[in-house]
C-alpha positions as CSV (number, residue, x, y, z in Angstrom):
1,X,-47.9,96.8,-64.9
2,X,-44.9,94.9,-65.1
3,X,-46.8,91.8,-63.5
4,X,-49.4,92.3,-66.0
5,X,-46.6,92.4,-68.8
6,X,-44.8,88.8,-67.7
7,X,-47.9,87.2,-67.2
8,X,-49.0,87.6,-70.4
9,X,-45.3,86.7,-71.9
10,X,-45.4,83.7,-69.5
11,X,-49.0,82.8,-71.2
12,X,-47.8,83.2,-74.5
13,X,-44.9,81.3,-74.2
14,X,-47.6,78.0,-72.7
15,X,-49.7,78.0,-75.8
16,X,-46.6,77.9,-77.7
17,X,-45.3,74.7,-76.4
18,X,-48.3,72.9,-76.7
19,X,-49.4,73.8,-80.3
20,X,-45.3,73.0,-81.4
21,X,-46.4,69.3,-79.2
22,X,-49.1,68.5,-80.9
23,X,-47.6,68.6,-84.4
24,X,-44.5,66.5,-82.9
25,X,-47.5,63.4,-82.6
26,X,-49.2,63.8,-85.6
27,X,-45.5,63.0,-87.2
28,X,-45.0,60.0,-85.0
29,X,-48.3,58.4,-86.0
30,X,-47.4,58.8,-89.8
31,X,-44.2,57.0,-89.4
32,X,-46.2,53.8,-87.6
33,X,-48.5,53.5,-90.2
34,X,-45.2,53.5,-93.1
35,X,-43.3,50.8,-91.6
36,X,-46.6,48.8,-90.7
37,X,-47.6,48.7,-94.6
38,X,-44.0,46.9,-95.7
39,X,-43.8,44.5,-93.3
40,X,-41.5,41.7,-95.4
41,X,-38.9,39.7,-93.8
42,X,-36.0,38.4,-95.9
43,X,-36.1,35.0,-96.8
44,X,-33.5,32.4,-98.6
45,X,-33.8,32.0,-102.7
46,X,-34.2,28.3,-101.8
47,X,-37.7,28.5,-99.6
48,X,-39.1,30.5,-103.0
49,X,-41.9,28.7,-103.7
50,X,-41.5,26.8,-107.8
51,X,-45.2,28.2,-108.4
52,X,-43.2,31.8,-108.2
53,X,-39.9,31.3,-109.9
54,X,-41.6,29.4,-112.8
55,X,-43.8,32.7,-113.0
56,X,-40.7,34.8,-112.9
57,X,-39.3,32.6,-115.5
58,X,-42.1,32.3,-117.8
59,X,-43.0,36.3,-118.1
60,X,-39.5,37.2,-117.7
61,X,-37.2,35.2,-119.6
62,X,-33.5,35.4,-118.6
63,X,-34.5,37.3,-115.5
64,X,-32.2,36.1,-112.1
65,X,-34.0,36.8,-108.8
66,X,-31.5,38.3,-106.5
67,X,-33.5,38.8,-103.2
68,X,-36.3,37.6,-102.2
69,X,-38.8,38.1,-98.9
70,X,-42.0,37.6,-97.5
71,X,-44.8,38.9,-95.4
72,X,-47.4,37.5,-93.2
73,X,-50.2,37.0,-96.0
74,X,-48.1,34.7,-97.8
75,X,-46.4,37.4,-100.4
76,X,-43.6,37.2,-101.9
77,X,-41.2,40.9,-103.0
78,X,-38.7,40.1,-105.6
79,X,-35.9,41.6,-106.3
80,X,-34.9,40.9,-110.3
81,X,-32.4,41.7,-112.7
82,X,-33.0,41.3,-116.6
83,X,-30.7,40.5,-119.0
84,X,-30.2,44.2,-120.3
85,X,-29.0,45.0,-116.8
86,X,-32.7,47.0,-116.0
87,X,-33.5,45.6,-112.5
88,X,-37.5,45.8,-110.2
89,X,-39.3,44.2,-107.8
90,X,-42.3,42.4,-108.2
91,X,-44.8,41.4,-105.4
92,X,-46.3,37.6,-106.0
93,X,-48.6,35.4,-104.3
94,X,-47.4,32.0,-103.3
95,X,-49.2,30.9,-106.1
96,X,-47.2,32.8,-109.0
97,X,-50.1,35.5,-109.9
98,X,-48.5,39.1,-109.5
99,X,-50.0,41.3,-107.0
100,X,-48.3,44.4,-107.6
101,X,-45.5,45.4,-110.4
């Protein structure tokens, strides 16, 4: 009886494990897929393109552009302060047309 008794425990306690391991991946592979989707690397104000600060000038007037970076398709994330001390980012193409706001 008391073989049938730790056997079972011991079986319990092997199913356990593995149902806590399986949730541990699924985490894992939700944090790869995050980081790939913002994948911007900081850049100097001075390699902005003009096409993108003449944009940034034009729709916001007075706005400074305190960071900028870029990604690997050739976007540009901004990081801008208005004159009424509100601040955002913007995401533009190196053409100056907004992708996201």
């Amino acid at each position: 009886m008391k073989k049938l008794f730790i056997t079972t425990v011991f079986a319990l306690g092997s199913l356990t494990a593995f149902a806590q391991e399986e949730q541990a991946t699924d985490a894992t592979e939700t944090a790869t897929e995050a980081v790939a989707q913002d994948a911007f690397a900081e850049v100097a104000l001075e390699e902005v393109p003009e096409a993108v600060t003449t944009m940034v000038e034009t729709n916001y007037p007075g706005a400074t552009i305190n960071k900028a970076s870029k990604n690997e398709a050739n976007q540009y994330k901004l990081e801008v302060s208005l004159e009424d001390g509100t601040s955002g980012a913007l995401i533009v193409d190196e053409e100056g047309n907004a992708v996201q706001q």
